[in-house]
C-alpha positions in Angstrom: 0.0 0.0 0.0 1.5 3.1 -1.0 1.1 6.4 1.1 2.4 9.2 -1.7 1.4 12.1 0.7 2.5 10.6 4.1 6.4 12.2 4.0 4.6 15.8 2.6 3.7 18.7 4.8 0.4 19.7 5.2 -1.3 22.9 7.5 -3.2 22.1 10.7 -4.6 25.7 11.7 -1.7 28.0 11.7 0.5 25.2 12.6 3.2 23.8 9.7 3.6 20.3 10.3 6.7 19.0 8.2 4.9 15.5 7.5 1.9 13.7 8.2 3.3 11.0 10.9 1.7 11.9 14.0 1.9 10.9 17.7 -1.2 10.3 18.4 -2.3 9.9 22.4 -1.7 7.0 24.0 -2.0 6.6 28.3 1.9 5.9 28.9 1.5 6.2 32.7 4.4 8.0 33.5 3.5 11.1 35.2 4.0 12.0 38.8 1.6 10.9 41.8 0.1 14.2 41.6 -0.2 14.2 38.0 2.8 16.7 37.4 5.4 16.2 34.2 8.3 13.5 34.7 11.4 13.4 32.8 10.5 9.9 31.9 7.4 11.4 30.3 9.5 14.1 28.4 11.9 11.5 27.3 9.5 9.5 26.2 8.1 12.3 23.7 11.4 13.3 23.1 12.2 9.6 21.6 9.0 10.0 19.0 10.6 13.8 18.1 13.7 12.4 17.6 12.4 9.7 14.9 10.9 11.9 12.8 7.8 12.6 13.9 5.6 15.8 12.5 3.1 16.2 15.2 2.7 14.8 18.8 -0.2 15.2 21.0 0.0 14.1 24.8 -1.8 11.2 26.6 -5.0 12.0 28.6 -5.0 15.2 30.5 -7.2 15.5 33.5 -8.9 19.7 33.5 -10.1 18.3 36.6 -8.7 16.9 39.8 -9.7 13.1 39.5 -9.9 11.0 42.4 -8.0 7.7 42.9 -7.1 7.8 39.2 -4.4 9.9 38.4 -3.7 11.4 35.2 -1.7 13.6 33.7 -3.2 17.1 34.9 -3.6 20.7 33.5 -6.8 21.9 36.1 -4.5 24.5 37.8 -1.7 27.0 37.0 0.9 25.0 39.0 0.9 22.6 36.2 1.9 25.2 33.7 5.9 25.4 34.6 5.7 21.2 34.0 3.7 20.9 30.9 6.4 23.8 29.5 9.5 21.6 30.0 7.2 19.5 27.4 6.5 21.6 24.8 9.8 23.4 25.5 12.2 19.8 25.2 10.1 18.9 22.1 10.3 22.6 20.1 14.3 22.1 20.7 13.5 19.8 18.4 11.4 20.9 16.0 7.8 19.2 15.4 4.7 20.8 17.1 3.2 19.4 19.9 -1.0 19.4 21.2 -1.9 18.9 24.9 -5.1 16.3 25.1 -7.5 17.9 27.2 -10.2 15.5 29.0 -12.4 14.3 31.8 -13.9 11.3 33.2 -16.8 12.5 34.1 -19.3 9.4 34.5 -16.1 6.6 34.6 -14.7 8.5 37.6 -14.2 5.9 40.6 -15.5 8.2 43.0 -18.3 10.7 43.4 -18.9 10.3 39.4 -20.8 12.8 37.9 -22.2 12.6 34.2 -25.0 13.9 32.0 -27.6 11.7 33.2 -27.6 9.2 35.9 -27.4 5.8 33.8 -26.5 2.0 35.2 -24.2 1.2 32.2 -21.8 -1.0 31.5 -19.5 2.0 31.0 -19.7 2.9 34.7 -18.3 1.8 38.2 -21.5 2.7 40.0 -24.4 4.9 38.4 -23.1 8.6 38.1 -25.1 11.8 39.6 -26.5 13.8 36.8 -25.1 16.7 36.3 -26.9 20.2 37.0 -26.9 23.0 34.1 -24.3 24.8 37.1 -22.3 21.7 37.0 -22.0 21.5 33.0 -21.1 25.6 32.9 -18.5 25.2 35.0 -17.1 22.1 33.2 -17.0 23.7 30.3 -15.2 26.5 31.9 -12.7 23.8 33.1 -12.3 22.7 29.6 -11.3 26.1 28.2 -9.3 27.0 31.2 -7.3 23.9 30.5 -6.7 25.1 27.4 -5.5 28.1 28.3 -3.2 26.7 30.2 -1.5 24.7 27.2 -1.3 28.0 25.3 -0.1 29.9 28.4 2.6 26.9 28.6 4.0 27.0 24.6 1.8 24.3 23.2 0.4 25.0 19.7 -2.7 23.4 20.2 -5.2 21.2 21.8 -7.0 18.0 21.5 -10.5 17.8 22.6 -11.2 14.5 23.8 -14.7 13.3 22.7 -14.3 9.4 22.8 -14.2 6.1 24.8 -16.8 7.2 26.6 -15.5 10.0 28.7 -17.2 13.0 29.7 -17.9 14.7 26.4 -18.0 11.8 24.8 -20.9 10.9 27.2 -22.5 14.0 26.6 -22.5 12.4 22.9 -23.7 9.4 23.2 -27.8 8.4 23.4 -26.8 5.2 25.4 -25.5 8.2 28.4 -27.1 11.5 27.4 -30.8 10.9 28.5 -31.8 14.4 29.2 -34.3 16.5 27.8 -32.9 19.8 28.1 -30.4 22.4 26.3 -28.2 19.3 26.6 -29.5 16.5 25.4 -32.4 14.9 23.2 -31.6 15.2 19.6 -28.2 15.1 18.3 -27.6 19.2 18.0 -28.4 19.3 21.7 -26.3 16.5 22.4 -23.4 18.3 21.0 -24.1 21.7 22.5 -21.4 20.5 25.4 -19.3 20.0 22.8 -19.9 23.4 20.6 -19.5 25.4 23.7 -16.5 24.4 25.2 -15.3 24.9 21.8 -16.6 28.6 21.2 -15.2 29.0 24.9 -11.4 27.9 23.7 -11.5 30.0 20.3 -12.8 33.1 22.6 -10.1 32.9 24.9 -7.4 31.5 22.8 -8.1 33.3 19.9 -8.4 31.7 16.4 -4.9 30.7 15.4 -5.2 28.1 18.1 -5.4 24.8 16.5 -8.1 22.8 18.3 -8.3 19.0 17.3 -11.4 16.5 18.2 -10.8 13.1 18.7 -14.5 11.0 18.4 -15.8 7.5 18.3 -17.2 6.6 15.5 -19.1 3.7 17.2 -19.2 2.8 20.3 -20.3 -0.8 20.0 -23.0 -0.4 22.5 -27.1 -0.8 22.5 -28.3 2.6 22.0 -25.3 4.6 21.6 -23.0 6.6 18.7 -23.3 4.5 15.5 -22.6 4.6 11.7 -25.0 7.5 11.4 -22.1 10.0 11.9 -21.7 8.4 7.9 -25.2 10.2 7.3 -24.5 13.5 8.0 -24.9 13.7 11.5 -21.3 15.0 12.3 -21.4 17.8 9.0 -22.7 19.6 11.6 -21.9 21.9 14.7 -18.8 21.8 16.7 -17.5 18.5 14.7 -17.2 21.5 11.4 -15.2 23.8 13.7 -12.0 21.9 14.4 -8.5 22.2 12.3 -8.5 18.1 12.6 -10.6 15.0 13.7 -9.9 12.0 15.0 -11.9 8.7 14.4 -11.8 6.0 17.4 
């Protein structure tokens, strides 16, 4: 199978990327207790720089504190001096690199919280539903997460919409069972989605790349499915991103 365009550059936003081998995100486990930056983890992106690589993006990145499971974190400013020796290690030399911004939302081990209150196979113990406070001020956690890459030298972000965490739930029928602003049909369904979105291009301005990563089909009675194939993701927040990517 040939790949003529693979080795060629190609525009993501405002961001030159010299080829079109990319790091995609992948849970490596190396951060600190607290969720702080490790050399090990620097090293480890620095090994993928070093082979050639023309984007990386970063594993899982809590805008939250997460209880028991630790991730990766970016929900306060003391993160920021940590997730620069990242994108400062990995300019020296030379590809780009996007921060993976996410949350657990209903999979959380403890005191889960998600957009409805479902007994799924997805979850530990059925989630409290989230109030229209409690989404507003997730989606503020969202964009001040991304701030925080910016503020920290990354060129972008990744929005993480699949495997079934939190704004991927807010996606999915099989977890989204309300019947307000926020769920129902699929535009409300994605409203989540289209305003923490909106929220990241007003704070960090438009020439800051913002990727989606989605599931296609999640394999589950009642949730995301082919239709995506039938126009349902032309639409809203899905149109708005410099790059998607399929799960």
């Amino acid at each position: 199978v040939t790949r003529p365009h693979l080795f060629s550059p190609i525009r993501i936003g405002s961001i030159e990327v010299e080829n079109r081998v990319v790091l995609a995100p992948v849970d490596v486990g190396l951060h600190g207790p607290n969720g702080e930056v490790t050399d090990r983890y620097i090293d480890f992106l620095l090994d993928r720089a070093h082979g050639g690589t023309g984007l990386l993006i970063t594993e899982f990145t809590s805008v939250v504190p997460e209880k028991r499971v630790i991730t990766t974190s970016v929900w306060d400013d003391r993160f920021i001096p940590g997730l620069a020796r990242i994108a400062d290690a990995v300019h020296k030399v030379g590809p780009p690199i996007f921060l993976q911004i996410a949350a657990l939302g209903g999979k959380s081990y403890v005191e889960p919280s998600a957009p409805s209150a479902v007994d799924s196979e997805l979850y530990e113990q059925v989630p409290r539903e989230m109030t229209i406070d409690d989404i507003e001020r997730m989606v503020e956690s969202f964009v001040a997460g991304a701030r925080r890459a910016q503020k920290a030298g990354f060129d972008g972000v990744e929005y993480h919409c699949a495997h079934s965490y939190l704004a991927g739930q807010f996606i999915s029928p099989h977890t989204n069972r309300r019947d307000d602003a926020y769920g129902g049909d699929f535009e409300r369904r994605m409203k989540f989605g289209a305003d923490v979105v909106s929220g990241i291009r007003q704070v960090c301005g438009d020439a800051f790349p913002i990727g989606l990563k989605f599931s296609a089909h999640e394999h589950l009675h009642g949730g995301v499915n082919d239709r995506y194939d039938e126009g349902e993701g032309d639409g809203l927040h899905l149109r708005v991103a410099e790059f998607m990517e399929a799960q």
